[in-house]
Backbone as a chain_set.jsonl record, in Angstrom:
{"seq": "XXXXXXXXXXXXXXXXXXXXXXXXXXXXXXXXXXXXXXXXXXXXXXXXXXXXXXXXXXXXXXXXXXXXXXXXXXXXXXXXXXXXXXXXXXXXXXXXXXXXXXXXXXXXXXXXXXXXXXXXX", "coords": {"N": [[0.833, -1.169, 0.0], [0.74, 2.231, -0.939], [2.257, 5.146, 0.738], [0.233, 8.015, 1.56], [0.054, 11.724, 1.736], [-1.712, 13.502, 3.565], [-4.336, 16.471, 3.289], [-3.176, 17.897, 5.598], [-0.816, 17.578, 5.704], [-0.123, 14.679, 7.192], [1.015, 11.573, 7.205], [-0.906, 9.253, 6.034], [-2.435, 5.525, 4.965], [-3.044, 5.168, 1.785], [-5.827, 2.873, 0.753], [-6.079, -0.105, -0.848], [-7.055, -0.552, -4.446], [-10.108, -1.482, -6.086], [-11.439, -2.007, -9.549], [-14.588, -2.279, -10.991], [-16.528, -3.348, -13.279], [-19.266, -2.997, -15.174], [-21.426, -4.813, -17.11], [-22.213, -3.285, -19.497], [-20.133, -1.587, -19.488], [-19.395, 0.556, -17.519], [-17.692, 1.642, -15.293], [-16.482, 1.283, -11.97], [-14.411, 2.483, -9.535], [-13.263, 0.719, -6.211], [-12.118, 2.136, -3.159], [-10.909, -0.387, -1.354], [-10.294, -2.062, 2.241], [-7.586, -4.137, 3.486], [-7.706, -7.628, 3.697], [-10.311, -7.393, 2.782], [-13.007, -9.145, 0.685], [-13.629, -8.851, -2.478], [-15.934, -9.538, -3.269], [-17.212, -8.635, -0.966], [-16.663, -6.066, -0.622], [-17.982, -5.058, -2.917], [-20.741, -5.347, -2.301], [-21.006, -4.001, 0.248], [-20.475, -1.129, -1.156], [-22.881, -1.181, -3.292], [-22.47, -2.467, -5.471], [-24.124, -3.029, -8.607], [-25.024, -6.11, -10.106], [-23.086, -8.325, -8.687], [-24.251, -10.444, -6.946], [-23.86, -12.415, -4.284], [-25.291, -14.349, -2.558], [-24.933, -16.446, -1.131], [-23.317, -15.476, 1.058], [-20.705, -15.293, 0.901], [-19.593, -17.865, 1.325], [-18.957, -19.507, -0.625], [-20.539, -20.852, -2.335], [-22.73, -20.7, -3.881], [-22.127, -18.732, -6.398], [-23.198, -16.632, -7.404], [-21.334, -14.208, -7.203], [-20.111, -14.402, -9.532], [-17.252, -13.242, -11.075], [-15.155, -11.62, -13.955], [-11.737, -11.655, -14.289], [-9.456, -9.262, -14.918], [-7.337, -9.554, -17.363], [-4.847, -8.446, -16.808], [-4.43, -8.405, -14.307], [-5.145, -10.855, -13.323], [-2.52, -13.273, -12.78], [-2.278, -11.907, -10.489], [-3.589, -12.956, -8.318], [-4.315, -15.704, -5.503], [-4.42, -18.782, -7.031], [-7.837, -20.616, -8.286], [-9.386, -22.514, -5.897], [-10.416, -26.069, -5.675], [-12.846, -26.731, -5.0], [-13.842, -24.105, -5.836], [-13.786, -23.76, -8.648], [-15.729, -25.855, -8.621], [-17.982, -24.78, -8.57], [-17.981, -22.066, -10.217], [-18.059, -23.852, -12.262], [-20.768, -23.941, -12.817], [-22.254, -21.981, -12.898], [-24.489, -18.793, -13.318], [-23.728, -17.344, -15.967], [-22.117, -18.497, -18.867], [-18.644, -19.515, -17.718], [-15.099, -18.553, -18.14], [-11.96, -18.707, -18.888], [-10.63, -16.805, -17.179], [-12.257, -16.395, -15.0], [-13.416, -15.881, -11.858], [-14.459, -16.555, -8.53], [-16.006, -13.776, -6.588], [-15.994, -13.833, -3.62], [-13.297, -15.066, -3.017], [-11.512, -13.709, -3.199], [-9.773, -12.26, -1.593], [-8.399, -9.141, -0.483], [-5.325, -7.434, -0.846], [-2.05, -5.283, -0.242], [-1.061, -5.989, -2.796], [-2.839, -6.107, -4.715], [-3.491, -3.988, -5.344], [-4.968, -1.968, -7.841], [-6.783, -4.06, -8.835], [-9.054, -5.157, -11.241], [-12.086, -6.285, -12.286], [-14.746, -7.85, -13.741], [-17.794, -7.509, -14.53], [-20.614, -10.331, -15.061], [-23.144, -10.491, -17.103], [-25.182, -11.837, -16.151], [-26.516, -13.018, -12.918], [-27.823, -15.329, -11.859]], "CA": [[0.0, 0.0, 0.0], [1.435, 3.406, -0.865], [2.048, 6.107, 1.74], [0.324, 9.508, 0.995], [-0.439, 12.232, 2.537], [-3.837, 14.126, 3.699], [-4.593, 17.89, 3.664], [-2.397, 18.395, 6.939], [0.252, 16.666, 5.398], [0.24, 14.075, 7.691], [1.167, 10.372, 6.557], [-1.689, 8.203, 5.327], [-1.897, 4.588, 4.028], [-3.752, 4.322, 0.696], [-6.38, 1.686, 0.508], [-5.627, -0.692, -2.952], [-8.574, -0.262, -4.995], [-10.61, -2.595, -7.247], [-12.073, -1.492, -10.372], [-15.283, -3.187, -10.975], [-16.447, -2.861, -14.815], [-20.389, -3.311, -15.36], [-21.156, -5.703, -18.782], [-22.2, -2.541, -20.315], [-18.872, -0.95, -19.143], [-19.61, 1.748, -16.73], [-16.698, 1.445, -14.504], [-16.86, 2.017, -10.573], [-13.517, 2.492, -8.985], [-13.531, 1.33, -4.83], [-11.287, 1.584, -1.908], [-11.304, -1.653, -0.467], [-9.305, -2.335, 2.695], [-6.547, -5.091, 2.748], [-8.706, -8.766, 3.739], [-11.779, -7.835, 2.894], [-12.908, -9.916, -0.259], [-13.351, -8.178, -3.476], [-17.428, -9.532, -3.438], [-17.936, -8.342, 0.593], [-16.71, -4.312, -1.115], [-18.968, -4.535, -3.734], [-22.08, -5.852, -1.647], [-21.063, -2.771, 1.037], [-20.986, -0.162, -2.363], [-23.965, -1.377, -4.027], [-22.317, -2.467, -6.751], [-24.931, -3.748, -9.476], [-24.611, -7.299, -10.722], [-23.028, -8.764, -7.611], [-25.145, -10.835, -5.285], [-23.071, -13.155, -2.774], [-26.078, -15.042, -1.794], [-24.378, -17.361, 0.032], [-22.527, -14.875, 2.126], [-19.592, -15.305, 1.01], [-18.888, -19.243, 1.566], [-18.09, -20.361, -1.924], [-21.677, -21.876, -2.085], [-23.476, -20.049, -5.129], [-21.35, -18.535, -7.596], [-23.382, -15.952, -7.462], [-20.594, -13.421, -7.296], [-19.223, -14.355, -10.275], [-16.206, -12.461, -11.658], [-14.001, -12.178, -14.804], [-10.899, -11.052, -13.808], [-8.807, -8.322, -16.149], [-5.957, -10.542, -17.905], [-3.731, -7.658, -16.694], [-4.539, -8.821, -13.025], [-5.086, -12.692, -13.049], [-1.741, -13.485, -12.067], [-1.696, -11.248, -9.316], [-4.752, -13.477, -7.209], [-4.015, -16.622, -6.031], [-5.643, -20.106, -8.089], [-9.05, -21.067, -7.54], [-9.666, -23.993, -5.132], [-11.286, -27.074, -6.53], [-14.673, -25.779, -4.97], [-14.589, -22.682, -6.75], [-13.966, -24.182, -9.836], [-16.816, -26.678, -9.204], [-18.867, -23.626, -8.045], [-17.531, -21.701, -11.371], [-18.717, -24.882, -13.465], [-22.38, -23.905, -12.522], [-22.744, -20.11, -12.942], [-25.183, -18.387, -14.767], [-22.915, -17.288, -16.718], [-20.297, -19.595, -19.322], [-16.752, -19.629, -16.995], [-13.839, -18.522, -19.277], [-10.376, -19.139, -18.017], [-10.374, -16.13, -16.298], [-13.423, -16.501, -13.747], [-13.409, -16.342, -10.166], [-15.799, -15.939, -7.409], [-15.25, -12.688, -5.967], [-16.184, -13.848, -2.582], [-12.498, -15.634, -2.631], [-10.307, -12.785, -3.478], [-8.967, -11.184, -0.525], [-7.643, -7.848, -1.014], [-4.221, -7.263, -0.563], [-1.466, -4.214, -1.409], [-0.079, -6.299, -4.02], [-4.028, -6.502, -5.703], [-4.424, -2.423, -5.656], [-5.718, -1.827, -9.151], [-7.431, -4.761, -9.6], [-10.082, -4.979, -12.294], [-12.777, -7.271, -12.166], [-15.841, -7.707, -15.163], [-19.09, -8.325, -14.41], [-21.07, -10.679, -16.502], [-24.182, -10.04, -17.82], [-26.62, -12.452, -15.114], [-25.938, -13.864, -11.677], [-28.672, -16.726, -11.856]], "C": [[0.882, 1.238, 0.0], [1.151, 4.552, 0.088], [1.383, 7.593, 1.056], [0.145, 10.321, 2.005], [-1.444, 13.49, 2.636], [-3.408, 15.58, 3.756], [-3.689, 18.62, 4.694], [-1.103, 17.605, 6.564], [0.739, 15.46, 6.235], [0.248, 12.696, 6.566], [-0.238, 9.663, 6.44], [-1.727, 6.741, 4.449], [-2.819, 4.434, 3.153], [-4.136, 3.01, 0.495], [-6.026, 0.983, -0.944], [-7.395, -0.711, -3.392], [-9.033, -0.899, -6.016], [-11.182, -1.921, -8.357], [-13.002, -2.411, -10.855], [-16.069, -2.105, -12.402], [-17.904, -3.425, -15.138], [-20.471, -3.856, -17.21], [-21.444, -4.834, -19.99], [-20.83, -1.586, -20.166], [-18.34, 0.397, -18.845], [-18.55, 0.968, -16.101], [-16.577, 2.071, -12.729], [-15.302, 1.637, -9.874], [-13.614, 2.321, -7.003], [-12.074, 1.188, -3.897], [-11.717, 0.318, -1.27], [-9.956, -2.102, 0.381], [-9.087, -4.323, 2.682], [-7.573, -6.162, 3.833], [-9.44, -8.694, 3.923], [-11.796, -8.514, 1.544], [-14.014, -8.467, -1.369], [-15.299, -8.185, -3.614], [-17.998, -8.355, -2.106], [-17.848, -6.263, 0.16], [-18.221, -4.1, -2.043], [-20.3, -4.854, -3.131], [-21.961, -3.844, -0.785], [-21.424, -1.274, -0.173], [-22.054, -0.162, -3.27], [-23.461, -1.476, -5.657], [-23.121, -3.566, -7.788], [-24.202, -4.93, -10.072], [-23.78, -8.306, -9.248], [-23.999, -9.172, -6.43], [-25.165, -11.6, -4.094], [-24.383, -13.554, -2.03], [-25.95, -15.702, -0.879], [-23.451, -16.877, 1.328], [-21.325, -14.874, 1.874], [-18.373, -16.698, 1.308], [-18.644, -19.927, 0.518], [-19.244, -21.386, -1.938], [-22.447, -21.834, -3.48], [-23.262, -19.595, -6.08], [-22.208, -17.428, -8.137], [-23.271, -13.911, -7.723], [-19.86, -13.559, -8.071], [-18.118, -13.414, -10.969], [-15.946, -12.61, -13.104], [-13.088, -11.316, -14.079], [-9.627, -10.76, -15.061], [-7.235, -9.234, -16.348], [-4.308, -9.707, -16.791], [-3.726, -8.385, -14.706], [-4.613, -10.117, -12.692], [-4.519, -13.203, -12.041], [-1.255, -13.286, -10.641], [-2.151, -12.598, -7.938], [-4.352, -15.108, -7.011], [-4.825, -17.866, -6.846], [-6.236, -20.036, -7.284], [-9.045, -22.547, -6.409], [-10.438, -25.284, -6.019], [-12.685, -26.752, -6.387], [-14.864, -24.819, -5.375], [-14.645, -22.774, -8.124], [-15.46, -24.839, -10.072], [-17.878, -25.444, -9.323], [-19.008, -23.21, -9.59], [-18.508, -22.444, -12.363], [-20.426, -24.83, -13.595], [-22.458, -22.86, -12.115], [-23.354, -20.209, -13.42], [-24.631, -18.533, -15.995], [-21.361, -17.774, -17.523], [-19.051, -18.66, -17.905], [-16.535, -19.337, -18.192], [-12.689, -18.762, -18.209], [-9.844, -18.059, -16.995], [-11.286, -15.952, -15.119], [-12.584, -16.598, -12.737], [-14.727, -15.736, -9.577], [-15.03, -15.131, -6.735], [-15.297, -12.9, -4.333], [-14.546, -14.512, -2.317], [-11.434, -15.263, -2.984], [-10.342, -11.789, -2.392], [-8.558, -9.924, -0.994], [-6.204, -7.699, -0.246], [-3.737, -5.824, -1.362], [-1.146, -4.376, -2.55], [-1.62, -6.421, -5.266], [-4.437, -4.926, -6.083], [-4.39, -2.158, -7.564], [-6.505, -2.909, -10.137], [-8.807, -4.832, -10.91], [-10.46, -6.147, -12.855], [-14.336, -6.796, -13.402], [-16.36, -8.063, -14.553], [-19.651, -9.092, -15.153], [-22.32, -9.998, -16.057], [-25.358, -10.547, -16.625], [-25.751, -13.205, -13.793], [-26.615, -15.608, -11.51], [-30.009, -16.771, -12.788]], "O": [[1.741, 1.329, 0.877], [-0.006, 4.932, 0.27], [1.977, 8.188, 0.158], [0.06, 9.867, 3.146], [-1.777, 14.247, 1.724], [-2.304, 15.907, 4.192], [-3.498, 19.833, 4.614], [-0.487, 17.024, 7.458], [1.918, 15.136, 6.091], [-0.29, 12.687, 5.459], [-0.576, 9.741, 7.622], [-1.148, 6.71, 3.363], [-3.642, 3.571, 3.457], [-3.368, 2.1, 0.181], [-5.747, 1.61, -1.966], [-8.46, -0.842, -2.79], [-8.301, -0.908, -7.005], [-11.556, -0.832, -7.922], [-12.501, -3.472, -11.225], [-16.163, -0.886, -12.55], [-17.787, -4.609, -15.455], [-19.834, -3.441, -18.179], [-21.179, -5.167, -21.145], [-20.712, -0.761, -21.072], [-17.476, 1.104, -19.363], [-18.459, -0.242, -16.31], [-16.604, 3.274, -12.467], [-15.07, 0.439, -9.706], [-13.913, 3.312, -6.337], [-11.213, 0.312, -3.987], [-12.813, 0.13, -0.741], [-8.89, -2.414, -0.149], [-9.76, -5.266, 2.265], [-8.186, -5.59, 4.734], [-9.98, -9.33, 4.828], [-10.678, -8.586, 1.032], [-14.77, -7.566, -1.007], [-15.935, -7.185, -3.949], [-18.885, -7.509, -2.221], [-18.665, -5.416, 0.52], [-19.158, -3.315, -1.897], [-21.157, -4.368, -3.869], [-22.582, -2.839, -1.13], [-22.41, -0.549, -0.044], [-22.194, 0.797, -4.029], [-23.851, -0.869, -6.655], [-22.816, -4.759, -7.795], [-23.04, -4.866, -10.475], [-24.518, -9.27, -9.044], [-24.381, -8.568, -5.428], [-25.992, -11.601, -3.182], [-24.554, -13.093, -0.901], [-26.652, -15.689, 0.133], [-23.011, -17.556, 2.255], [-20.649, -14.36, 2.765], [-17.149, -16.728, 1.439], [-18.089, -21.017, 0.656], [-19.058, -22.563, -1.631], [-22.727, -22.865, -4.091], [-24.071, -19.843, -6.975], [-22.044, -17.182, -9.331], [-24.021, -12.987, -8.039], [-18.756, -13.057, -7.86], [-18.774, -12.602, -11.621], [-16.413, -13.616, -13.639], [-13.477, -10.394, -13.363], [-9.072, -11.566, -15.806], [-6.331, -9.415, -15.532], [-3.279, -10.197, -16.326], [-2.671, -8.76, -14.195], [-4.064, -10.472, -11.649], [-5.0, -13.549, -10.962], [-0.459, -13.878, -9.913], [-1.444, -13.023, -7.024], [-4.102, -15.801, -7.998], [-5.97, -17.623, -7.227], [-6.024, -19.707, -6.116], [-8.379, -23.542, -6.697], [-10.987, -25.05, -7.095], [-13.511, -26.551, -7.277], [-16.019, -24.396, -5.407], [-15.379, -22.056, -8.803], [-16.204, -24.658, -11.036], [-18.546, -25.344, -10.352], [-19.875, -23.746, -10.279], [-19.412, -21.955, -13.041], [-21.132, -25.536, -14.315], [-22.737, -22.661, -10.933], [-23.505, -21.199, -14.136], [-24.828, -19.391, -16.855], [-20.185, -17.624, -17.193], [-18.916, -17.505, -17.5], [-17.248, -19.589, -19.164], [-12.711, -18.948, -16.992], [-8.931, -18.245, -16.191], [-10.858, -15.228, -14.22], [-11.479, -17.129, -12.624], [-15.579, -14.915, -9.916], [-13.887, -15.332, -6.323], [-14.609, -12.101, -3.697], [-14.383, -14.514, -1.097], [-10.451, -15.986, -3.147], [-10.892, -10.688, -2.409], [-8.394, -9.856, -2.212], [-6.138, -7.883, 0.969], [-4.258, -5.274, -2.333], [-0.927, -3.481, -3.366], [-1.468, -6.755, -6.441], [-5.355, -4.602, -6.837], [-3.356, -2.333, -8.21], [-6.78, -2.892, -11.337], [-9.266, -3.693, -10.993], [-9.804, -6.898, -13.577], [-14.735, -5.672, -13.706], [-15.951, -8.937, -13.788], [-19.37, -8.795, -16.314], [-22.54, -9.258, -15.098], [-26.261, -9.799, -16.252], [-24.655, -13.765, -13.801], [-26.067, -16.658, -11.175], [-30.695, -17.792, -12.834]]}, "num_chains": 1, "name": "protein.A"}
């Protein structure tokens, strides 16, 4: 996380921030601090297309993702249950899917950029 600093020049730590990209491709930029999960921000921001039915347990796939080629690498692999999860979205999987409920946020994820698809269920 990069240091900045506020109005009073004091030190500050910059939250890393996700960029979440609607299927028509309005773009909503958020602060999201470091282990919350990338679905639990966008539920708190009201971000459309996201619906983490399951809370967040890797149950529904409801929070489906794509995740921006440029970022992939950063996150680590899916689990075998998020794959199976994955395999039974609304929406086709491509090789870049994830469930957002199982992306942590970290400093090393600040500019992530995540696609919505088109339907949750």
């Amino acid at each position: 996380m990069a240091q900045v600093r506020d109005e009073f020049q004091r030190p500050r730590i910059r939250m890393p921030i996700v960029n979440y990209i609607s299927p028509s491709g309005i773009s909503r930029k958020i602060d999201v601090p470091a282990g919350m999960s990338v679905m639990q921000a966008a539920l708190n921001h009201r971000i459309e297309g996201i619906l983490g039915e399951c809370g967040g347990n890797c149950m529904c796939a409801t929070c489906h993702v794509y995740v921006d080629a440029s970022s992939l690498n950063r996150i680590p692999p899916a689990t075998d249950n998020e794959k199976f999860m994955l395999s039974i979205a609304a929406e086709s999987p491509e090789a870049s899917s994830r469930l957002s409920c199982q992306i942590k946020m970290t400093g090393e994820l600040d500019g992530l950029i995540v696609r919505l698809p088109g339907k949750q269920k």
